[in-house]
C-alpha positions as CSV (number, residue, x, y, z in Angstrom):
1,X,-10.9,18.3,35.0
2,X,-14.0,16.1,33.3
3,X,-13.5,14.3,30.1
4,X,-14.3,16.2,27.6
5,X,-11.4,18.8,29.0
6,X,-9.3,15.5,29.1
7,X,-10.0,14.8,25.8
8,X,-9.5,18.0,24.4
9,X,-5.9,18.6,26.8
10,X,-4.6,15.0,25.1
11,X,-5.6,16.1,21.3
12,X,-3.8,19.4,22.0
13,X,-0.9,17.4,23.3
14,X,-0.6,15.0,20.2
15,X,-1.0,17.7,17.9
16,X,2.2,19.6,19.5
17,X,4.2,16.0,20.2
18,X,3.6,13.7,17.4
19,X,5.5,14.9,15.1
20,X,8.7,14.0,17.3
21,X,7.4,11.4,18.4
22,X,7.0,9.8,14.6
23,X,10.5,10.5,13.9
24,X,12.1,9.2,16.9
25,X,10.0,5.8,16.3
26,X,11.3,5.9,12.7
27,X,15.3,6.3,12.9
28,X,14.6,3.4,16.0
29,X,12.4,1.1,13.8
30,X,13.7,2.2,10.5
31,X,9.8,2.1,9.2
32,X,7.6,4.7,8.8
33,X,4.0,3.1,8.7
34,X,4.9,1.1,11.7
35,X,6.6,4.2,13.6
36,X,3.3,6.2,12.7
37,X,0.9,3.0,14.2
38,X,3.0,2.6,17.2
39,X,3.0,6.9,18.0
40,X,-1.2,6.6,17.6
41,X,-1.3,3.1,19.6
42,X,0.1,5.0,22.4
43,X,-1.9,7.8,21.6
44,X,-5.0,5.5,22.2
45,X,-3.2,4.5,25.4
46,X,-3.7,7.6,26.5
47,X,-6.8,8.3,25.7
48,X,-8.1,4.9,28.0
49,X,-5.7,5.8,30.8
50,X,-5.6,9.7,31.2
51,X,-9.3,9.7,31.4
52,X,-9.2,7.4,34.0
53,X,-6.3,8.4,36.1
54,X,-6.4,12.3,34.9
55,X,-2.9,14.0,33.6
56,X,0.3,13.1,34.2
57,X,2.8,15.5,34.9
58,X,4.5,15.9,31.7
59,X,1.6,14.2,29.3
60,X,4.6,14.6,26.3
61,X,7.2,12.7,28.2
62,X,4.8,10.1,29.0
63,X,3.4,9.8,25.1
64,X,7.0,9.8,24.2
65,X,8.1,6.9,26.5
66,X,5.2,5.2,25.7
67,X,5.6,4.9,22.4
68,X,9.6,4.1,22.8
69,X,8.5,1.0,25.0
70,X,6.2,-0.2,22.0
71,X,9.1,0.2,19.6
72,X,11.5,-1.8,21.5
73,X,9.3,-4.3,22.6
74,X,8.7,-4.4,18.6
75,X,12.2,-4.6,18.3
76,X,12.5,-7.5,20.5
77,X,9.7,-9.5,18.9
78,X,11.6,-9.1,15.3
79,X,14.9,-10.2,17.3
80,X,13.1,-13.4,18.3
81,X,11.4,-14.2,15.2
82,X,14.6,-13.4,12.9
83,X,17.4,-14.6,15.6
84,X,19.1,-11.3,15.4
85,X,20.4,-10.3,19.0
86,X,22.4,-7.7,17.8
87,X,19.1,-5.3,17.5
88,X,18.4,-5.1,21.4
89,X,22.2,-5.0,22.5
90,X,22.2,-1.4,21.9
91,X,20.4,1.3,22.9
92,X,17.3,1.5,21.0
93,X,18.1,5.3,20.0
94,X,21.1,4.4,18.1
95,X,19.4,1.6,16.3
96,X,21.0,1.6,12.9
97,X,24.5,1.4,12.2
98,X,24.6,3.0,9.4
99,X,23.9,6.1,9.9
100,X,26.0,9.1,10.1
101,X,27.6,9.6,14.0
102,X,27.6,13.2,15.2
103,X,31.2,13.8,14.7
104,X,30.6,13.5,11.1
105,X,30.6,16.6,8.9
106,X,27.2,15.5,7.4
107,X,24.8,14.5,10.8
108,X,21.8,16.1,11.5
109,X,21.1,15.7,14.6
110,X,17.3,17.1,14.7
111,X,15.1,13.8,14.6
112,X,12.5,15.9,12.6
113,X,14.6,17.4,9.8
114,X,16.2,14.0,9.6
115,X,13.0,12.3,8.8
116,X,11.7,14.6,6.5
117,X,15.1,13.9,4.5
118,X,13.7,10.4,4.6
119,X,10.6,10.6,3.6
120,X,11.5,12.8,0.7
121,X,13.5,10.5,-0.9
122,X,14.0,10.0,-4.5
123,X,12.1,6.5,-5.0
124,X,8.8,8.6,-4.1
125,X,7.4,11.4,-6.5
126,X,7.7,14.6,-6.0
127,X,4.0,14.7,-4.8
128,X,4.0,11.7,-2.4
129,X,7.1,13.1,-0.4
130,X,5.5,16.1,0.2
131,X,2.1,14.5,1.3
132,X,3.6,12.5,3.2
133,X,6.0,14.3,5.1
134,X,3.1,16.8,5.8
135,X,1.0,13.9,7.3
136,X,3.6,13.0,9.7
137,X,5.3,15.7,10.7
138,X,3.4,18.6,10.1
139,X,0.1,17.0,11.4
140,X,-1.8,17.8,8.6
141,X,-4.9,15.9,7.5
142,X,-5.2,14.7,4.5
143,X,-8.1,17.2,3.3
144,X,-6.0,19.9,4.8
145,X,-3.3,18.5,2.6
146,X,-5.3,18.6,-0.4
147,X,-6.5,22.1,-0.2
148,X,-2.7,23.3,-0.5
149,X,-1.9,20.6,-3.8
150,X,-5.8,22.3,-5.2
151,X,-6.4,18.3,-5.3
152,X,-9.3,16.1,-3.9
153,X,-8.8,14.1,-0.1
154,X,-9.0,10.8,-1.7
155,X,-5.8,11.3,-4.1
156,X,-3.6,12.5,-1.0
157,X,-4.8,9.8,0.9
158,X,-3.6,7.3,-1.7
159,X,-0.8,9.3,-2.2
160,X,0.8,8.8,1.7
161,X,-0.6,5.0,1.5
162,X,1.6,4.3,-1.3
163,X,4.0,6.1,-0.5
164,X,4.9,4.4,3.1
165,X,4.5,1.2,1.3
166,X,6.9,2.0,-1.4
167,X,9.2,3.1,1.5
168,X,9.0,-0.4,2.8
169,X,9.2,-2.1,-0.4
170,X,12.6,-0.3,-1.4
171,X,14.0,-0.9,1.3
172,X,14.9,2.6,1.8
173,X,18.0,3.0,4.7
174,X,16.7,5.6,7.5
175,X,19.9,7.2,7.6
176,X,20.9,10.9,6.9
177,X,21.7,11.5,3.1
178,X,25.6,12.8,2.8
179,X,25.9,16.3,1.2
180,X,25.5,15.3,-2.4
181,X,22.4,13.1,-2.2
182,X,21.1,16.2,0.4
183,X,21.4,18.2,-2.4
184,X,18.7,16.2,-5.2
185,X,16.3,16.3,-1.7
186,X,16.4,19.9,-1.4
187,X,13.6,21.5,-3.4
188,X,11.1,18.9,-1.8
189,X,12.4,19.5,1.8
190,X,11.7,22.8,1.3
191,X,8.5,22.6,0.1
192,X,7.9,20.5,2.9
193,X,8.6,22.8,5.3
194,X,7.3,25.9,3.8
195,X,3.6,24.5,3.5
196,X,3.9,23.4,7.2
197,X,4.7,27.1,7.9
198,X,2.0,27.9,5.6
199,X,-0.3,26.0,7.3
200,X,0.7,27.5,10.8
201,X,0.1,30.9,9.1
202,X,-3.4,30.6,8.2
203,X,-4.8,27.5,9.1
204,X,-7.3,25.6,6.5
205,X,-9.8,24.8,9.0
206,X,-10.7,24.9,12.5
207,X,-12.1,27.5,15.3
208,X,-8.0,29.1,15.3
209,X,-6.9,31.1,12.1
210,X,-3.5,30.4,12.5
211,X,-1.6,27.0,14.1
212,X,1.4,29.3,15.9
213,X,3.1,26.3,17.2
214,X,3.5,25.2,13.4
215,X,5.0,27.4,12.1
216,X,7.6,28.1,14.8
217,X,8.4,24.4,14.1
218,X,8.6,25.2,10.6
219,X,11.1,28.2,11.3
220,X,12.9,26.1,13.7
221,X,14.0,23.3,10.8
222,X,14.6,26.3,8.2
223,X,17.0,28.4,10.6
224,X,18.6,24.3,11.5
225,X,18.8,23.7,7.3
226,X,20.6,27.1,6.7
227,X,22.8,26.2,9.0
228,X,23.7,22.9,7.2
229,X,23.4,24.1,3.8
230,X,25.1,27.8,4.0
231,X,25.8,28.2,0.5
232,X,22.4,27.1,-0.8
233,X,20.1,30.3,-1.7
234,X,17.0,29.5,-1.6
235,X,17.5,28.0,1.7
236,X,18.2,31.4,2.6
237,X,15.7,33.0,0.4
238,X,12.8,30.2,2.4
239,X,14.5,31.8,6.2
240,X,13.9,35.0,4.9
241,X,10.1,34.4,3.6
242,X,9.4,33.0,7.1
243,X,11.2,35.1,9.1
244,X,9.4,38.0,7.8
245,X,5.9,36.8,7.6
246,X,6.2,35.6,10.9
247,X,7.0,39.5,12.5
248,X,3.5,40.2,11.6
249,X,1.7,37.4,13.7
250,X,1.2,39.8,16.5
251,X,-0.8,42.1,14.6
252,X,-2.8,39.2,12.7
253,X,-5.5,38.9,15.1
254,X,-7.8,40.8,17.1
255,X,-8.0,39.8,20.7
256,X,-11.2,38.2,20.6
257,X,-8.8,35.8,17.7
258,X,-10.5,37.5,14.6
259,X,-8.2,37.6,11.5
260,X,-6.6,41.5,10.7
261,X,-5.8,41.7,7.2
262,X,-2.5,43.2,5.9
263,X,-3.6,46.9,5.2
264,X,-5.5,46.9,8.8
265,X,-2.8,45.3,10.6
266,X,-0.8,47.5,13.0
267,X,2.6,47.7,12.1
268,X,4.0,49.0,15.3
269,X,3.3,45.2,16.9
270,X,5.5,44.1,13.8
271,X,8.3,42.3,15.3
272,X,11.2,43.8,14.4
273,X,13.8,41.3,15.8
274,X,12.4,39.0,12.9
275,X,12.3,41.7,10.2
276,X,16.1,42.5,10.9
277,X,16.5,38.1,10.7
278,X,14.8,38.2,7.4
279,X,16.4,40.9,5.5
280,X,19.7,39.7,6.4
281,X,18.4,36.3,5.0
282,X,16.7,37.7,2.2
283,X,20.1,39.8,1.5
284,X,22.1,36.5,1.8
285,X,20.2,34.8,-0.6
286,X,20.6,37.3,-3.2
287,X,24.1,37.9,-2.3
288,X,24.8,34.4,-4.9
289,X,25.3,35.0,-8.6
290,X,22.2,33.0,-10.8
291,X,19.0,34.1,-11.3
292,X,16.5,34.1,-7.5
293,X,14.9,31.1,-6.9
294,X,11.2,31.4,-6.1
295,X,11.6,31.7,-2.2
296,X,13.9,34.7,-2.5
297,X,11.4,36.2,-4.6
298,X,8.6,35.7,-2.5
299,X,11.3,36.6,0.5
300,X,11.4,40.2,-1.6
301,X,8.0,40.5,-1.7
302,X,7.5,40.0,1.8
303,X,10.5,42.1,2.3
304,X,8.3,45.1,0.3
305,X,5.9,45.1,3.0
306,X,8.4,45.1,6.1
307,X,10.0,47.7,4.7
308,X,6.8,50.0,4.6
309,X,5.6,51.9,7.8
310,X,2.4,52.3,6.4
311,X,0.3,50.4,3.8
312,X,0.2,53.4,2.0
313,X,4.0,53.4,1.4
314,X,4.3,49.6,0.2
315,X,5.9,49.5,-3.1
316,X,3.2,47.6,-4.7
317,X,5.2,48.1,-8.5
318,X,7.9,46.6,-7.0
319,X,5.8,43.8,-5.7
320,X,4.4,43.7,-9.6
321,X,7.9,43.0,-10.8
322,X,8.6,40.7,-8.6
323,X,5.4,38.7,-9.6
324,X,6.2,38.7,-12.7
325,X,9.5,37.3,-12.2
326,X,8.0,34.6,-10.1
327,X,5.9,34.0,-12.6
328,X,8.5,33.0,-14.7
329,X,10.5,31.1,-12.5
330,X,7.1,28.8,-10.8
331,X,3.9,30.0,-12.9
332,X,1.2,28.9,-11.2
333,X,-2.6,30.0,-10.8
334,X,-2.0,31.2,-7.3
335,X,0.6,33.4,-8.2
336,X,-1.5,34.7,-10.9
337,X,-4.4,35.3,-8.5
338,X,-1.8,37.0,-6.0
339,X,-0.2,38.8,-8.5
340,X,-4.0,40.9,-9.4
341,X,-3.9,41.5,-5.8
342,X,-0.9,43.5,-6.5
343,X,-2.1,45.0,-9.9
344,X,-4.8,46.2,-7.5
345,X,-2.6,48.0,-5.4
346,X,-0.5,49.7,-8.4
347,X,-2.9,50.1,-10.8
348,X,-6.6,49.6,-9.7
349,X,-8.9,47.2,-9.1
350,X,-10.4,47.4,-13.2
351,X,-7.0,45.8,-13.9
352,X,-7.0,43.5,-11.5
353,X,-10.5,42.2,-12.5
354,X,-9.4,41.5,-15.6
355,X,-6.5,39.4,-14.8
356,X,-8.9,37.6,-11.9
357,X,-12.0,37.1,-14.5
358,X,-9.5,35.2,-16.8
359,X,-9.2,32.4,-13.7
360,X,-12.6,31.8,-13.2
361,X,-11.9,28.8,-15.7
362,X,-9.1,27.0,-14.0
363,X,-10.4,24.1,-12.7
364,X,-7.5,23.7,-9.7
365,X,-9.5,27.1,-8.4
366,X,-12.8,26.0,-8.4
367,X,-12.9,25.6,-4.5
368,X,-10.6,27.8,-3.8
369,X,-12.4,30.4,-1.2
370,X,-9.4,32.8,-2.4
371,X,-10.7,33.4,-5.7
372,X,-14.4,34.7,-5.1
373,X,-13.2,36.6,-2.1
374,X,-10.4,38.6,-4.4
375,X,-12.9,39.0,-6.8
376,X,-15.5,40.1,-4.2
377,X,-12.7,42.9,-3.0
378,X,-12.5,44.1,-6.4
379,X,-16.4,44.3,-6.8
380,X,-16.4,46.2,-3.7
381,X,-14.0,48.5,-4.4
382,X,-15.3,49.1,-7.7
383,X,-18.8,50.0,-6.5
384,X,-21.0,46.6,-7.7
385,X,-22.1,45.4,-4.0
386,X,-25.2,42.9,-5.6
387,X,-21.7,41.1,-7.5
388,X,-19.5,41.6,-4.4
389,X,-21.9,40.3,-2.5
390,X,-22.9,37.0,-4.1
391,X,-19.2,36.7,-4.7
392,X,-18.0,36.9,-0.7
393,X,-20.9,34.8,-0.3
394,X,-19.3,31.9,-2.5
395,X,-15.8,32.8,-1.0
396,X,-17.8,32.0,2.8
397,X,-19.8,29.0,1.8
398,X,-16.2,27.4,0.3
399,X,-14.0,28.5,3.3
400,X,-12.9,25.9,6.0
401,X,-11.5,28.0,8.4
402,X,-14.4,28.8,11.3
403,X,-12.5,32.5,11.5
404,X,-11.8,33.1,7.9
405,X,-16.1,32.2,6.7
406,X,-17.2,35.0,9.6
407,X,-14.9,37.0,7.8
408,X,-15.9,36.2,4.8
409,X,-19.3,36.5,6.0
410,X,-19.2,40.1,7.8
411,X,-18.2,41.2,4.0
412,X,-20.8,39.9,2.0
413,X,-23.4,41.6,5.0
414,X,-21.4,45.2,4.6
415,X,-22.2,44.9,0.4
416,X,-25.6,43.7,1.0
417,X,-27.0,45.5,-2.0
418,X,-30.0,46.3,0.0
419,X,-28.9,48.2,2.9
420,X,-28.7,52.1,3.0
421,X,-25.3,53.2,2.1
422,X,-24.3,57.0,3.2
423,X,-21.5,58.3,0.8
């Protein structure tokens, strides 16, 4: 294997380990900037030595103990310098004595979902838990980051600077929150977690449209959090969301990796096992009295399309409704811009263009590719190519996603205003 193969083997390898690698630093050092610098130091280390030497066997075990004999040598330096034997008399995996054992009713014993408890702690905002949890464990960038907030790169890299020095500053214990403290954490853990599945869904950039390994991770921690939090509904509704927008990964892309979107798709490669998971999610979440949170409606949406064997037969009304509901409930301008998507479905693209023309103003769309390329649809569908055209031409030059601009790209060409069209 030359270099370059090397180098491209051991960046796939981080991407996949890293995460668990950051959280088992953290619960051992109890820090997450230094956890994060020891997991890239031995990164590095592996960079100098693997290129050398070639592979080793089980590159994730060796990043793994790499970085753990970092950590305690760390440890061992603070135990000299503060006189504290008591930090290297136990194994370096139980560091902490505070934290919940496993025969306690409230341990989580998933490294991962435990930091992202951490890290969404109440002494950050709302914003900088998220950012920052998505850094570290999901593995986003921070541009990737800030095309899912509709913010610039700089602010989310402030963001996840302050935010692991506030962690240090408070003093913030890395052990599992009991129950009721879970409970204040929740809605930010499960953003977290949905906007890693996201990004494993359609990637924001790269040569890849989706990041499959992401949001089976993603999944993973949701199915884990249900399991701890039973009687919490939108847990349940977020299951349910994943669950059934995962069973259509198989009939996302072409086998040459080109994106299939949702009326072209296949249905038959649908994955039913994970339909049947969903429903029964989705139909658990609902199953509480109150009004549905926003993942169970976005679960019911989702649950529209499963439940159609054909795109003709979705229940795009139903999917209306729902929007409007989830309008209510989380108003933003995505859900605006999906909802015309909808209206376009029910009720025509003139509709829709109406409701899409009205967000050509908000400035938190003003690089989003989504917009011009829904509005591009429209056009098409409507008969104006030379509009259509110019606007899947914005939609392309705004995309970050290698897959998603040819797309993009092989739509503006088929409404080239000039070209012969045969009715």
């Amino acid at each position: 294997m030359n270099r370059s193969a090397i180098e491209r083997t051991i960046e796939a390898v981080w991407h996949m380990e890293s995460a668990k690698i950051i959280a088992k630093l953290a619960r051992m050092l109890r820090n997450v900037g230094l956890a994060e610098e020891i997991a890239q130091d031995a990164w590095v280390a592996a960079l100098e030595q693997w290129t050398s030497t070639g592979l080793p066997e089980n590159p994730g075990a060796w990043l793994m103990a790499t970085a753990k004999n970092r950590a305690i040598d760390q440890l061992r330096r603070q135990q000299l310098a503060q006189r504290k034997s008591a930090i290297v008399t136990h194994d370096p995996d139980l560091f902490g004595g505070s934290d919940l054992g496993a025969d306690e009713p409230d341990y989580i014993a998933d490294d991962l979902l435990r930091l992202i408890f951490v890290a969404c702690h109440p002494v950050l905002s709302m914003e900088a838990r998220v950012a920052l949890t998505l850094r570290l464990l999901g593995g986003l960038t921070p541009a990737e980051i800030a095309r899912a907030f509709l913010t610039s790169e700089s602010a989310i890299q402030q963001r996840i600077v302050r935010a692991k020095r506030t962690l240090g500053e408070a003093r913030v214990p890395f052990e599992v929150p009991r129950a009721a403290e879970r409970a204040a954490r929740l809605a930010s853990v499960l953003e977290v977690i949905y906007l890693i599945f996201n990004e494993g869904y359609a990637a924001t950039a790269g040569e890849d449209w989706m990041r499959p390994a992401l949001g089976q991770e993603a999944l993973r921690l949701g199915r884990i959090l249900a399991e701890i939090d039973p009687t919490a509904p939108e847990v349940h509704g977020l299951v349910a969301l994943m669950e059934l927008q995962a069973s259509r990964t198989p009939a996302r892309v072409s086998p040459s990796g080109q994106p299939i979107l949702l009326l072209q798709q296949n249905r038959s490669l649908w994955d039913q096992l994970l339909i049947r998971r969903g429903l029964a999610a989705l139909a658990r979440a609902e199953s509480f009295d109150g009004p549905l949170g926003p993942y169970t409606l976005q679960g019911a949406i989702a649950a529209c399309h499963a439940r159609a064997r054909t795109a003709e037969e979705t229940d795009w009304p139903r999917i209306v409704a729902l929007y409007d509901a989830l309008d209510e409930v989380q108003p933003s301008p995505i859900v605006t811009l999906n909802r015309a998507v909808a209206v376009s479905m029910a009720y025509g693209p003139a509709a829709a263009l109406e409701i899409v023309d009205a967000l050509r103003g908000e400035s938190r769309l003003r690089d989003y590719h989504l917009l011009p390329s829904v509005r591009g649809d429209l056009l098409e569908r409507l008969g104006r190519w030379e509009e259509a055209h110019a606007e899947f031409s914005h939609a392309a030059s705004l995309a970050t996603n290698e897959r998603e601009r040819s797309l993009l790209l092989e739509r503006m060409t088929a409404c080239d205003p000039h070209s012969v069209r045969i009715n």
